[in-house]
KOLBALUM-882789 format. One record per residue (C-alpha): residue in one letter; chain; x, y, z. Coordinates in steps of 0.001 Angstrom, whole numbers, m for minus. Layout:
% residues N
- A,A,X,Y,Z
...
END
This chain:
% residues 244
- X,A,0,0,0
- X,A,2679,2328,938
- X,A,4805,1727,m2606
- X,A,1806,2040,m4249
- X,A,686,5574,m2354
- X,A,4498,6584,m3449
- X,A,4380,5943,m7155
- X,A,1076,7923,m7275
- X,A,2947,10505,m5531
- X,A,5857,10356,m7912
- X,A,3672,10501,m11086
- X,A,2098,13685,m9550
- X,A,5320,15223,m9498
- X,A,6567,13730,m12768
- X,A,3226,15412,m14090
- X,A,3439,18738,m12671
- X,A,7171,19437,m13708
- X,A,6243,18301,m16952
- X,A,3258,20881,m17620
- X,A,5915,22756,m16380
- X,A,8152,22706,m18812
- X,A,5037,22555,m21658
- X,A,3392,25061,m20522
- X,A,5120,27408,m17686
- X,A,8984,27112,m18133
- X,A,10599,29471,m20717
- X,A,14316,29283,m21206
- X,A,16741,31996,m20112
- X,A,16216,35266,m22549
- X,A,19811,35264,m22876
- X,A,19818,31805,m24224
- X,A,16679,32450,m26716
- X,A,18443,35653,m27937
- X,A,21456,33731,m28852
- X,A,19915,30818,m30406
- X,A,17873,33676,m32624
- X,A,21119,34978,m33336
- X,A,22997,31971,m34418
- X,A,19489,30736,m36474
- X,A,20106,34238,m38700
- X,A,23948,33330,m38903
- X,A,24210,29810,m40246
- X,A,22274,30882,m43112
- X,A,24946,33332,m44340
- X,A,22812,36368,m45415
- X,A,24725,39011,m45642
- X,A,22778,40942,m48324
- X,A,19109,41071,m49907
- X,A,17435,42236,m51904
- X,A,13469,42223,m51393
- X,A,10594,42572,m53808
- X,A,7343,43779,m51851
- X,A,3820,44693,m52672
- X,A,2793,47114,m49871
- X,A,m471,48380,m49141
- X,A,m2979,48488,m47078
- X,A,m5010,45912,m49212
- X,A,m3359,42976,m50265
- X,A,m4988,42567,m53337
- X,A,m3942,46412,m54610
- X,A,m455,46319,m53017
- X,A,2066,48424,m54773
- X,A,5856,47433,m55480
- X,A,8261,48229,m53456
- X,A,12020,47322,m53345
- X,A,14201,47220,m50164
- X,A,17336,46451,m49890
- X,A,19258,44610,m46352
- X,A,23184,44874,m45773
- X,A,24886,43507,m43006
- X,A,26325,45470,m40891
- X,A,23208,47767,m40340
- X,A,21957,49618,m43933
- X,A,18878,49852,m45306
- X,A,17182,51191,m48532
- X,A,13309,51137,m49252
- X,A,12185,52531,m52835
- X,A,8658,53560,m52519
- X,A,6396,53357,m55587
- X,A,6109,57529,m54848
- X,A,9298,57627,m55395
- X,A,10387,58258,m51416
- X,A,13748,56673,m50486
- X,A,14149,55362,m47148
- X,A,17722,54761,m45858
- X,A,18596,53372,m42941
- X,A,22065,53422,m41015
- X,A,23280,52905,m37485
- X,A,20251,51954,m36057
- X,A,18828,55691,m37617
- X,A,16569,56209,m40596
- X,A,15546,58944,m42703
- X,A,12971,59138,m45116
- X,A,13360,61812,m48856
- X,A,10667,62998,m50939
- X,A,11807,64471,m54462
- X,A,13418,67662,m53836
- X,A,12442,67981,m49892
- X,A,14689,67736,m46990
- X,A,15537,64374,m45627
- X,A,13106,63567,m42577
- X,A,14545,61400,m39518
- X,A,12523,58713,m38852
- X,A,11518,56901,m35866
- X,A,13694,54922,m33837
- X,A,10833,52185,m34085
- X,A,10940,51983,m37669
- X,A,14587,50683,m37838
- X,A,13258,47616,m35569
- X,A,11552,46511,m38486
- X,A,14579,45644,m39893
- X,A,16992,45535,m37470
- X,A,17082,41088,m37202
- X,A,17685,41202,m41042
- X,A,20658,43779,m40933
- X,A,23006,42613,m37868
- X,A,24494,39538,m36628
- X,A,25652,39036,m33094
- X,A,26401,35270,m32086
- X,A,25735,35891,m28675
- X,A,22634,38250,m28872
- X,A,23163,40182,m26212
- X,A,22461,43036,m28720
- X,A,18662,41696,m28475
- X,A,18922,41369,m24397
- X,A,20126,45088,m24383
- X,A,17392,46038,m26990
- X,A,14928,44158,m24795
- X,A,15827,45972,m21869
- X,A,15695,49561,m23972
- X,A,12810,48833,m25521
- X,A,11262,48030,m21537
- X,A,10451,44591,m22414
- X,A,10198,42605,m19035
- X,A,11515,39673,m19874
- X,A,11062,38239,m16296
- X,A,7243,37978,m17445
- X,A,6717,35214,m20246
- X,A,3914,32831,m21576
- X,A,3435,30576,m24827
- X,A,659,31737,m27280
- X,A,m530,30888,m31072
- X,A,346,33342,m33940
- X,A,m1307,31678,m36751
- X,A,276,27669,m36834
- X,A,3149,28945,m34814
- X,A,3782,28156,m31223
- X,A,5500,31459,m29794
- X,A,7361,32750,m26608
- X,A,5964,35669,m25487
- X,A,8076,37862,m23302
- X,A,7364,40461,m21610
- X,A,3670,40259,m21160
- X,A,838,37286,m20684
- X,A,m1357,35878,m22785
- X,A,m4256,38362,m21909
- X,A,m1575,41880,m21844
- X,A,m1966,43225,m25545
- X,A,m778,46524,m24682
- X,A,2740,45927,m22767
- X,A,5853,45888,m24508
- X,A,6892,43051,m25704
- X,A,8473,39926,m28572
- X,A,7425,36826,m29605
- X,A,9771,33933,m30951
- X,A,9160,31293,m32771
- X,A,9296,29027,m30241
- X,A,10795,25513,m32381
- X,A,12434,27920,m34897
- X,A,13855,30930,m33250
- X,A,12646,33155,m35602
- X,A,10968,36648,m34985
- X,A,7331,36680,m35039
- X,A,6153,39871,m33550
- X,A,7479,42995,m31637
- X,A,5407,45429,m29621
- X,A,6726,48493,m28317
- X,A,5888,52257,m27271
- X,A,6824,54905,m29202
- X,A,5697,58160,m26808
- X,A,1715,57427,m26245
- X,A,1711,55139,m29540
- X,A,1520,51526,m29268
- X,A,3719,50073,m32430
- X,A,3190,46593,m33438
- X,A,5725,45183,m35574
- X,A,4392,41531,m37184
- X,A,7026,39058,m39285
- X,A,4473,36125,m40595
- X,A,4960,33419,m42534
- X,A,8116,32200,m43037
- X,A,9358,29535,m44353
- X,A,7683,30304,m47763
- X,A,8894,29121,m51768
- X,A,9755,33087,m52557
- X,A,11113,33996,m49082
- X,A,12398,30776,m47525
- X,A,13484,31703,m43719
- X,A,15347,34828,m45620
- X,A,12528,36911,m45196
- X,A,8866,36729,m44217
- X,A,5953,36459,m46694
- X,A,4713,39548,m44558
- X,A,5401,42542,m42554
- X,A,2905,44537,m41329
- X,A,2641,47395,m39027
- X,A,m108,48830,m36638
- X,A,m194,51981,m34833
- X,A,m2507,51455,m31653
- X,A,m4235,48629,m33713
- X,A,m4746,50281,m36742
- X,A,m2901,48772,m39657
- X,A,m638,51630,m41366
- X,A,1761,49311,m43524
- X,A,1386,45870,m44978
- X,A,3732,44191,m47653
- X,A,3850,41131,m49109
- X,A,6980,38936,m50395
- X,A,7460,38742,m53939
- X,A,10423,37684,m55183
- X,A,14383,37705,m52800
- X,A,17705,37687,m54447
- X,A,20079,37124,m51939
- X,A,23821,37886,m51269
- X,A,23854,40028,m54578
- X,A,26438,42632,m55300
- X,A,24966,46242,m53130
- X,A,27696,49421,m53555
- X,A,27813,51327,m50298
- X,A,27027,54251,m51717
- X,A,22973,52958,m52589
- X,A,22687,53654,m48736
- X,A,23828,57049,m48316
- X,A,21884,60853,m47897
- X,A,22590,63981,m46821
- X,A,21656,63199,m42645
- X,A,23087,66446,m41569
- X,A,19815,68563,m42847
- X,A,17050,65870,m41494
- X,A,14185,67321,m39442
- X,A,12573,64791,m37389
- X,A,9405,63026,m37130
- X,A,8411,61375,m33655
- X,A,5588,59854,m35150
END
């Protein structure tokens, strides 16, 4: 009676550490960060270049072309004709014959996973931590047929700071931060796809305070094509600023 009252006791515990590790443990952030890190490396991207369709229908999108170079630049060719240039972690944004406009500092996050590499990510602890993401709060959650780590909020908190992973991939899914009063949401879906691969997602979209203010779609990637420095330089010295 006793050994049996002891293996029910034992499978209760077996049981409840391993919901625990289902449902309630989430590895160190340091340790998701670097596997993120190292998922981006061992593919060897150092440059692409991205056909989009942006708009904020899908089925009347508009191309687009934007181009990624390690370490840190970034080019966008709106149909407009606006040029948007990012470098060092700043961005600017030209319309014909006006002065360059600074951008952001969320808009660069768009970008930012496709554009550095850092083995041991503590680049994306330290962004984490400047972006107040409290990564001591985490939870698993759906986004679309991905399983994702959420940290920095719970499953019901849609309005904290905070990044989801692709929890069996280690790929970005979704980043949600404060810019002033603003709430930015920053969405990478799909990847995996036969344009994009795990190079880039079949989506990016962006919402201010839920509304949706940028959506592109994936239509063709060349990657690790020739990309001259100079395709990522303007004038920054006479950029105004816009905090939206």
């Amino acid at each position: 009676m006793r050994f049996t009252a002891r293996r029910v006791v034992l499978s209760i515990v077996l049981l409840s550490l391993t919901a625990g590790v289902a449902f309630g443990h989430i590895s160190d952030t340091s340790w998701l960060m670097s596997r993120m890190a190292r998922t981006r490396e061992k593919m060897g991207v150092q440059r692409l270049k991205v056909q989009l369709k942006c708009g904020l229908d899908k089925d009347e999108g508009k191309p687009e072309i934007l181009y990624l170079k390690v370490p840190g630049k970034v080019r966008r060719e709106h149909t407009d004709g606006a040029i948007e240039v990012c470098s060092a972690g700043k961005c600017m944004l030209k319309r014909g014959d006006d002065e360059p406009v600074r951008q952001p500092e969320w808009v660069y996050l768009q970008y930012l996973y496709f554009v550095e590499t850092n083995q041991s990510g503590e680049r994306y602890v330290r962004l984490l931590s400047a972006l107040k993401v409290d990564t001591k709060v985490d939870t698993l959650t759906r986004a679309g047929k991905r399983l994702a780590i959420v940290l920095g909020a719970k499953e019901w908190e849609r309005d904290r700071p905070q990044f989801w992973l692709d929890k069996e991939r280690y790929l970005p899914l979704r980043l949600m931060t404060r810019a002033g009063k603003t709430l930015v949401d920053i969405q990478w879906r799909d990847w995996g796809t036969r344009v994009a691969g795990d190079w880039f997602p079949a989506e990016l979209e962006i919402r201010k305070d839920g509304k949706l203010v940028d959506r592109c779609v994936t239509e063709h990637v060349d990657v690790n094509e020739p990309m001259p420095d100079e395709l990522f330089k303007l004038d920054w010295k006479e950029a105004s600023n816009d905090d939206s």
